[in-house]
C-alpha positions as CSV (number, residue, x, y, z in Angstrom):
1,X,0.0,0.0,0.0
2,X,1.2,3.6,-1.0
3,X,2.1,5.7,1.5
4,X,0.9,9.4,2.1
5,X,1.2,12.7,3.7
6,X,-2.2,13.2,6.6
7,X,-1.9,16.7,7.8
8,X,-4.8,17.2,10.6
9,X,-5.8,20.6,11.5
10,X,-8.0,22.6,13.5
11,X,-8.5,24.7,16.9
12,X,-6.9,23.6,20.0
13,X,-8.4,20.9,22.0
14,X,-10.6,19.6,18.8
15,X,-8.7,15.6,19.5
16,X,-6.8,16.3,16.6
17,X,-3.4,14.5,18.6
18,X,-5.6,12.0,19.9
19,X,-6.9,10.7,16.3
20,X,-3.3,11.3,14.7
21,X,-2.0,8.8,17.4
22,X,-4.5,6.3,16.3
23,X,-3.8,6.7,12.9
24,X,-0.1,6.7,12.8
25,X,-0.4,3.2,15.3
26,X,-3.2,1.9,12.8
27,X,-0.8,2.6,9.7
28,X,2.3,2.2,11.2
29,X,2.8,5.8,10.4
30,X,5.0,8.3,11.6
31,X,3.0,10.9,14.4
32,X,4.7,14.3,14.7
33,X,2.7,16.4,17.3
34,X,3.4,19.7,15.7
35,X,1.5,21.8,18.9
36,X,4.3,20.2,21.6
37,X,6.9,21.5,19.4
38,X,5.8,25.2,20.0
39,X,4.3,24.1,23.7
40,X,8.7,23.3,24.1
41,X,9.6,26.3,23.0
42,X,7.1,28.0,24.9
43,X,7.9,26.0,28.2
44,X,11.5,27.0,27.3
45,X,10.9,30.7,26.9
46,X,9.0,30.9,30.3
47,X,12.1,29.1,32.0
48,X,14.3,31.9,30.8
49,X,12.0,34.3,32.3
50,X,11.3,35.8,29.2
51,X,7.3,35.1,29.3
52,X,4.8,36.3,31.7
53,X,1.3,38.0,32.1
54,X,3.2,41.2,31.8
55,X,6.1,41.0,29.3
56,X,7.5,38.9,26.5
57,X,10.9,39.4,25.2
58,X,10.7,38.2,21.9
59,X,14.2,39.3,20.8
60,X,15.9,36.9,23.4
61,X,13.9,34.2,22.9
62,X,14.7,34.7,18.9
63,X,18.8,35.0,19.2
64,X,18.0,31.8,21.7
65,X,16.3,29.7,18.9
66,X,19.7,27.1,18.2
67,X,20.0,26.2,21.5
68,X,16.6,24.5,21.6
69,X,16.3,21.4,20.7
70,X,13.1,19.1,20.2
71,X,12.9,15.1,19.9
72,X,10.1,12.4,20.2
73,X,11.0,9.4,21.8
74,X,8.8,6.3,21.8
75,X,7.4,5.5,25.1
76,X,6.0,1.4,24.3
77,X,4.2,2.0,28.5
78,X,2.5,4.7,26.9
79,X,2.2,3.5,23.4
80,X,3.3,6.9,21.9
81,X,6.2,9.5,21.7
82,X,7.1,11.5,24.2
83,X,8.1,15.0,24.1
84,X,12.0,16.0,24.9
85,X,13.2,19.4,25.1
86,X,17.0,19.4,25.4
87,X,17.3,15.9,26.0
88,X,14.5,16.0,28.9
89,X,11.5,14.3,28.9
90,X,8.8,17.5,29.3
91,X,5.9,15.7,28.3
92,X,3.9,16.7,31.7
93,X,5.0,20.2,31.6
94,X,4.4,21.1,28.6
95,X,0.2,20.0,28.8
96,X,0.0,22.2,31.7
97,X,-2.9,25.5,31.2
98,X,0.3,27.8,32.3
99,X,2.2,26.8,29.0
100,X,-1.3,27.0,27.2
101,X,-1.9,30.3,27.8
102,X,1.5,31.4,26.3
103,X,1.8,28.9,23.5
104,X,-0.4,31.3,20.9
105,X,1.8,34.3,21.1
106,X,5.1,32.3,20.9
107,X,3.8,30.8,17.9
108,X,2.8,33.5,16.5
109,X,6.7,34.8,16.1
110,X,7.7,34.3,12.6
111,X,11.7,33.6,13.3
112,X,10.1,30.5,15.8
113,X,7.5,29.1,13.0
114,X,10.4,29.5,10.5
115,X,12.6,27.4,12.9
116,X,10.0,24.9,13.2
117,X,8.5,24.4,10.0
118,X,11.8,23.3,8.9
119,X,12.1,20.8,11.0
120,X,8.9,19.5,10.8
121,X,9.5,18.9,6.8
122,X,11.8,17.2,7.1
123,X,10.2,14.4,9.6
124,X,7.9,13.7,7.1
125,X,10.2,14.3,3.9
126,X,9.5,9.9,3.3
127,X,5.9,10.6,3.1
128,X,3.8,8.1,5.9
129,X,3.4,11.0,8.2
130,X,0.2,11.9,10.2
131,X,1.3,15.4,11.2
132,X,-1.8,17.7,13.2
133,X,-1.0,21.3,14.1
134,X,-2.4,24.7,12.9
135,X,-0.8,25.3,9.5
136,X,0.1,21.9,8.3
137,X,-2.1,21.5,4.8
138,X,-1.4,25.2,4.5
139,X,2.2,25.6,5.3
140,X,4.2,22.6,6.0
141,X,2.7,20.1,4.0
142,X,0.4,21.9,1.5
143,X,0.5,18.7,-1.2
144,X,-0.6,16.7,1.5
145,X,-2.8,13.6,0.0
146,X,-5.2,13.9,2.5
147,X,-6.1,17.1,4.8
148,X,-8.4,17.5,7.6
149,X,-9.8,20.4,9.4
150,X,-11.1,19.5,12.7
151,X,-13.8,21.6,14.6
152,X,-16.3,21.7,17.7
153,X,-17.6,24.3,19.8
154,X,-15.5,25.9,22.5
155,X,-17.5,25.0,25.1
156,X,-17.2,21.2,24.0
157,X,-13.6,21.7,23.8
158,X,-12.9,23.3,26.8
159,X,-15.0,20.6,29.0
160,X,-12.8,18.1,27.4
161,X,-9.3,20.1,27.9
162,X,-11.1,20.6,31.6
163,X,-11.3,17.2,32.1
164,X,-8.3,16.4,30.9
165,X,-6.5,18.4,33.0
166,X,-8.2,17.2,35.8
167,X,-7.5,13.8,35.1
168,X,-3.8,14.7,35.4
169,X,-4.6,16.1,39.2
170,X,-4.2,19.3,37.6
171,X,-6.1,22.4,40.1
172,X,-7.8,24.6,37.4
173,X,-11.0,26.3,36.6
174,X,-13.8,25.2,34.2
175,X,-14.0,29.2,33.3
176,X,-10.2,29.7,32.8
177,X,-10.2,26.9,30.4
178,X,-12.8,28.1,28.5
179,X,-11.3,31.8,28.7
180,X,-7.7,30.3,27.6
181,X,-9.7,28.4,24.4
182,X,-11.5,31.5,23.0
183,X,-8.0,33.4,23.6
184,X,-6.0,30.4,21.8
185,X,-8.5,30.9,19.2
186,X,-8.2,34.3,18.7
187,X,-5.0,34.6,18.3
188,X,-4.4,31.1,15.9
189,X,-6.7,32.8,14.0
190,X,-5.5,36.5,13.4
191,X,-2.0,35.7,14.0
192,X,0.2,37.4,10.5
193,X,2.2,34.5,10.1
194,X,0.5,31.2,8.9
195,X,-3.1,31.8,11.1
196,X,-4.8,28.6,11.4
197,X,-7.0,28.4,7.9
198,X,-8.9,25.5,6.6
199,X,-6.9,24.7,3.2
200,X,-9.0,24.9,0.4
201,X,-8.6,21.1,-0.7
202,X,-9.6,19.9,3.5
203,X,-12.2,17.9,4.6
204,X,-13.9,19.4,7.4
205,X,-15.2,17.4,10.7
206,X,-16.9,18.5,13.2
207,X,-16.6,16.5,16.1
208,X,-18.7,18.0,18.4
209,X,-20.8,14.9,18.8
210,X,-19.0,12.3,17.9
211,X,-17.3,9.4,19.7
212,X,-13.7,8.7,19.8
213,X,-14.7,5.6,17.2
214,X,-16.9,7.4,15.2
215,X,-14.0,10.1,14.8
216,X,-11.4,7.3,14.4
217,X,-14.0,5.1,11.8
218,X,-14.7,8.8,9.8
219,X,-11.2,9.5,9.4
220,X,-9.8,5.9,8.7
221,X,-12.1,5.7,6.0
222,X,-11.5,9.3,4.4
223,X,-7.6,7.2,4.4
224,X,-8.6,4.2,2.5
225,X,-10.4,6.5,-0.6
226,X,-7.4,8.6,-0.4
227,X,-5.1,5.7,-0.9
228,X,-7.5,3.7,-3.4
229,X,-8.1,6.6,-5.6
């Protein structure tokens, strides 16, 4: 079987990472979680001090840019890749709502996108990729085979992101959430550089109401027409 490019897109917290994983497992694809690659950076910049409610000094974390460095590594407990900044394992620290509400605005910088983009085409130069993010059919990967645009409301979203966090024993605020997702919205969306756009040629979902399977069955199948056609 041929293999192809899947570029998933959307707003935060639509399950886009959680439907990539279960693709790239299904396939035996390659799953590059494009958001924990700017969540690193963020969680980087707010280590250096150079991130808060009241500043951001965008030219230090810019002339700062080659000394970070971003991996996945396997994890078979977890059954996915784990996030390493600098050869640490930041998987935890970079999910946290802190790092969320930062993550738009460090993204936004053009010299950081740049940085990352790069990198991110050449994970999936050999094609068997399932890549989610905010600009991957538009920017990264724009001859993708197969692009998705996932959706839901942001009060769905942020209940899920809510209980997610929770989950983790996490101490946050159903309002914050949902406050940090209209923000993260926002600012994906007006950003200058790359703002999070359904490509032209992407198949929109909106998940909303649907299951994990449902999601998983909808997008597996958009797969197998892609690949038979």
């Amino acid at each position: 079987m041929q293999k192809i490019t899947i570029a998933i897109d959307g707003f935060s917290s639509t399950g886009k990472s959680t439907v990539a994983k279960q693709l790239a497992k299904h396939l035996g694809y390659v799953y590059v979680d494009t958001g924990a690659m700017y969540r690193a950076v963020t969680l980087f910049t707010m280590q250096n001090g150079w991130i808060d409610n009241n500043q951001f000094d965008v030219v230090a974390l810019v002339s700062h840019l080659d000394a970070i460095t971003i991996n996945f590594q396997f994890n078979p407990k977890l059954g996915f890749a784990e996030v390493y900044l600098n050869g640490n394992n930041v998987e935890h620290q970079i999910r946290t709502l802190e790092v969320s509400s930062f993550v738009s605005k460090v993204a936004a910088i053009p010299e950081v996108r740049y940085q990352l983009v790069k990198q991110q085409q050449q994970m999936g130069k050999d094609k068997g990729v399932v890549m989610d993010g905010r600009d991957i059919g538009t920017v990264v990967f724009p001859y993708a085979e197969l692009k998705i645009f996932m959706t839901a409301s942001a009060d769905k979203r942020a209940k899920r992101r809510f209980d997610e966090l929770v989950s983790r024993g996490d101490e946050v605020d159903y309002e914050d959430v949902l406050r940090n997702v209209q923000e993260r919205d926002y600012i994906d969306s007006h950003r200058e550089d790359s703002p999070l756009v359904k490509a032209d040629d992407a198949i929109e979902i909106d998940n909303s109401d649907l299951t994990l399977k449902d999601q998983f069955d909808k997008v597996l199948d958009l797969v197998t027409k892609t690949v038979s056609s």
